[in-house]
C-alpha positions, -999 to +999 in steps of 0.1 A: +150-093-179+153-090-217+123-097-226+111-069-203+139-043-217+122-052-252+088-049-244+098-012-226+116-008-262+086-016-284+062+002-252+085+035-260+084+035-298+048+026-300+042+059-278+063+080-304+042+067-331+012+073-314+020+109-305+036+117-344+001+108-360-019+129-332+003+157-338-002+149-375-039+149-371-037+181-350-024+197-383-055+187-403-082+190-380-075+223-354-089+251-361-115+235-384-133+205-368-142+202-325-132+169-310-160+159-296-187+183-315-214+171-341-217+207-354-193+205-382-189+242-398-179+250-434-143+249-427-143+214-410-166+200-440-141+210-466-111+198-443-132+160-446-124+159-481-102+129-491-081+152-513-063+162-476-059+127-462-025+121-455-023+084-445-011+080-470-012+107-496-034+095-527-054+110-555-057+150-561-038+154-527-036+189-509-011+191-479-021+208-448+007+221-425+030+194-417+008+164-412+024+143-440+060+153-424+046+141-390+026+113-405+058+096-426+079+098-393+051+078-376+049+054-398+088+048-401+087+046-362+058+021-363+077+002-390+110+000-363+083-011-336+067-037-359+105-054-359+104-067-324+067-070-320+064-103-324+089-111-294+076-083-275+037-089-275+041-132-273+074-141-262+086-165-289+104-167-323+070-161-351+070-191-372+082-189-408+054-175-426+044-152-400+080-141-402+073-139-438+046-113-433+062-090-413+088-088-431+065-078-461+045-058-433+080-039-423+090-033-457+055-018-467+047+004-438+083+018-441+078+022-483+040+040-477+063+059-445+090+074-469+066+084-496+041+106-468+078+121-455+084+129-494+047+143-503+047+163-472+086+179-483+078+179-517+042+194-516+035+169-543+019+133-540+049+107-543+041+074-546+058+043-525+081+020-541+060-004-561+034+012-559-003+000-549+014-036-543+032-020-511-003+002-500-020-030-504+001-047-477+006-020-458-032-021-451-042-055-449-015-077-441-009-062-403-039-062-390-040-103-400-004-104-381-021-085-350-046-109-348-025-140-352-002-123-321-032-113-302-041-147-297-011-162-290+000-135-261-010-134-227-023-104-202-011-067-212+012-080-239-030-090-255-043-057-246-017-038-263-023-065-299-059-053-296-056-018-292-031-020-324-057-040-342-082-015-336-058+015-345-049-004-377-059+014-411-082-011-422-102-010-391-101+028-389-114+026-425-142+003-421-155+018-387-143+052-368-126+064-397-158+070-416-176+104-417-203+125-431-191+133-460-156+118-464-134+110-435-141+118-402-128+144-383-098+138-359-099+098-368-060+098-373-059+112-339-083+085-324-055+057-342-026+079-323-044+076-287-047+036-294-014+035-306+000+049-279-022+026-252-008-001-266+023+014-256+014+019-221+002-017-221+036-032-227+056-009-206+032-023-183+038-059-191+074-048-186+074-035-155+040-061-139+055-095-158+068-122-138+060-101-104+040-132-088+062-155-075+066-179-046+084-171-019+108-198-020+115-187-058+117-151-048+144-162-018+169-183-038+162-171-076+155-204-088+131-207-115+101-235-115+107-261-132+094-267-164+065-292-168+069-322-194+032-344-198+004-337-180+017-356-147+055-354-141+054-367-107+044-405-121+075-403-144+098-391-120+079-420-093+090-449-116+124-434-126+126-441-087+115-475-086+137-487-114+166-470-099+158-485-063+171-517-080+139-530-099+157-525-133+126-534-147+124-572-140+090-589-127+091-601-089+085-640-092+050-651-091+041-610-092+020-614-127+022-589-155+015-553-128+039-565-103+071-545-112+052-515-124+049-487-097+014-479-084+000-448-096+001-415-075-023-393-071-013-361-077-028-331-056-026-301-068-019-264-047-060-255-043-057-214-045-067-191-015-096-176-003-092-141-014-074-152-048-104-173-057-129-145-049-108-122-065-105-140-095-143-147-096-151-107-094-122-096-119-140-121-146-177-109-135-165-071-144-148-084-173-177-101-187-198-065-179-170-043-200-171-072-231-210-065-232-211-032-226-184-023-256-210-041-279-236-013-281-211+015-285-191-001-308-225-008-329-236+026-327-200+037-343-199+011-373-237+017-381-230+063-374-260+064-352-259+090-320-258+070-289-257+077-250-224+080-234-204+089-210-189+119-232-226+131-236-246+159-219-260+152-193-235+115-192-252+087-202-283+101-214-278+128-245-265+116-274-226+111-287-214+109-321-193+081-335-164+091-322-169+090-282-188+060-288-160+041-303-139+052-279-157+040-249-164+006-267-125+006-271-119+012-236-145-015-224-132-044-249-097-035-243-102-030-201-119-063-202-095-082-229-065-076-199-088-089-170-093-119-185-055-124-183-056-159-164-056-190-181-067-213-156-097-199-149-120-222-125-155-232-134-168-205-109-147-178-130-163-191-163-200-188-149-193-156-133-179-145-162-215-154-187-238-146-157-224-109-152-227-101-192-260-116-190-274-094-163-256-066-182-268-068-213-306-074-199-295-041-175-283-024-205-315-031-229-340-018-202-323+016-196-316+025-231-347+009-236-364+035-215-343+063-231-358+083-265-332+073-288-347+089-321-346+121-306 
């Protein structure tokens, strides 16, 4: 139950975040730059200009509204998120030096948060306490933590690691973040709406954790015992023997084997019908999402137009970089939380490589067929 309440905790605060920098980006971009258009007028040109970047103020910096206001209090709230993430997302104490990082990661993000709240008050760039050292950690050192807690967590507590991994800054920077002429339009925005899934993914681990259990469990409360070596049943068979009065002693005549017990086979529950086929088709969609995020997600790091669902007509005009790294989002992220299960059978695992085989030969004839230098 606690770890639920923090995960709803962290699930809340990651939403506030998210929704500060969208509002934040709403500042910069409305008015000026489209969402979703690749007609960018004079206005929205000018507003791509690094000069009016506000995450975080740098340079010959130009406030616009109150995006820095907005943007500061995002990051502040991010930093207050970051504090329980590690519990929230895996479940266990970090070890010491990834303790050691998020401490540096808290203290940064909340240094590079008060100095956008001051440049937005001010009207004036401020710079963080000490500097380029704290801007430095502040964008490199989370996303390594992310990772690091990505792989260690489990089912929608890994969704919500990835989607903050791909809203981090030094993602953003490298891929969706990127435009024309400096930065692209409504990017912050884009970092907001990942933000906040990640969110909704752990107030749905909150809320979906822990729901499957056994019916005896679920009747009398108790909780399965905890498993110590591979095969605890052949420990607990010769604690039996011994205590039935062996105490360890050879039977007469009974050779070196004689007092040891005989080993036990141990069977293990086989799963049901419907849970097996259900398992096999949630890993053959989740191997079509993983291969399907690849093109998209190329087409946004590389800022070529590329067929999507955001196009006109869907699927066959072209989309910018934008809808195309949100659809490759989607699919990684959609497919990251079906693969939830960790004891995936060897009929999950070839479902799993035969469905984003037959999707990515699917995928290379249609867009093969399609006039992509159009």
């Amino acid at each position: 139950m606690a770890l639920r309440i923090l995960r709803a905790i962290v699930g809340v605060l990651l939403g506030a975040s998210g929704a500060l920098i969208y509002a934040a980006s709403w500042e910069r971009w409305a008015g000026a730059c489209q969402w979703w258009s690749t007609v960018e007028s004079a206005l929205c040109t000018k507003r791509q200009d690094h000069r009016y970047d506000f995450v975080p103020p740098i340079g010959a910096w130009e406030p616009v509204g109150d995006a820095a206001q907005l943007a500061g209090w995002s990051l502040l709230v991010l930093a207050l998120a970051f504090v329980l993430l590690p519990w929230a997302l895996t479940g266990t104490r970090p070890g010491v030096f990834s303790a050691a990082a998020l401490v540096m990661a808290v203290l940064a993000t909340v240094a590079v948060g008060v100095a956008t709240r001051r440049s937005g008050l001010t009207g004036s760039l401020v710079a963080p306490i000490s500097g380029d050292f704290a801007m430095y950690v502040w964008f490199f050192v989370p996303p390594v933590l992310l990772v690091r807690f990505a792989v260690a967590a489990h089912g929608w507590s890994r969704a919500a690691a990835v989607w903050l991994v791909l809203a981090a800054p030094l993602v953003a920077g490298f891929s969706y973040a990127m435009g024309s002429y400096d930065s692209m339009p409504w990017w912050e925005a884009l970092s907001g709406v990942l933000t906040a899934l990640a969110g909704l993914c752990l107030l749905g681990a909150a809320v979906f954790s822990g729901r499957a259990r056994s019916p005896d469990s679920a009747a009398t409360g108790a909780r399965r015992p905890q498993r110590r070596g591979r095969h605890p049943e052949l420990a607990a068979d010769w604690a039996g023997l011994h205590a039935a009065g062996t105490g360890g002693a050879r039977p007469p005549g009974g050779g070196f084997d004689a007092g040891r017990p005989r080993r036990v086979q141990v069977e293990r529950p086989s799963r049901g019908a419907s849970m097996t086929v259900r398992s096999t088709l949630t890993h053959a969609a989740a191997g079509a999402l993983l291969v399907n995020a690849v093109p998209h997600g190329v087409a946004a790091l590389v800022n070529r137009p590329f067929p999507s669902p955001f196009a006109d007509p869907p699927g066959v005009g072209l989309s910018g970089r934008l809808p195309n790294a949100v659809w490759s989002a989607v699919n990684a992220a959609v497919g990251v939380c079906l693969l939830r299960r960790h004891d995936a059978s060897v009929r999950d695992r070839v479902a799993l490589v035969v469905s984003g085989s037959a999707t990515a030969v699917a995928l290379a004839a249609y867009f093969g067929s399609l006039d992509l230098d159009r």
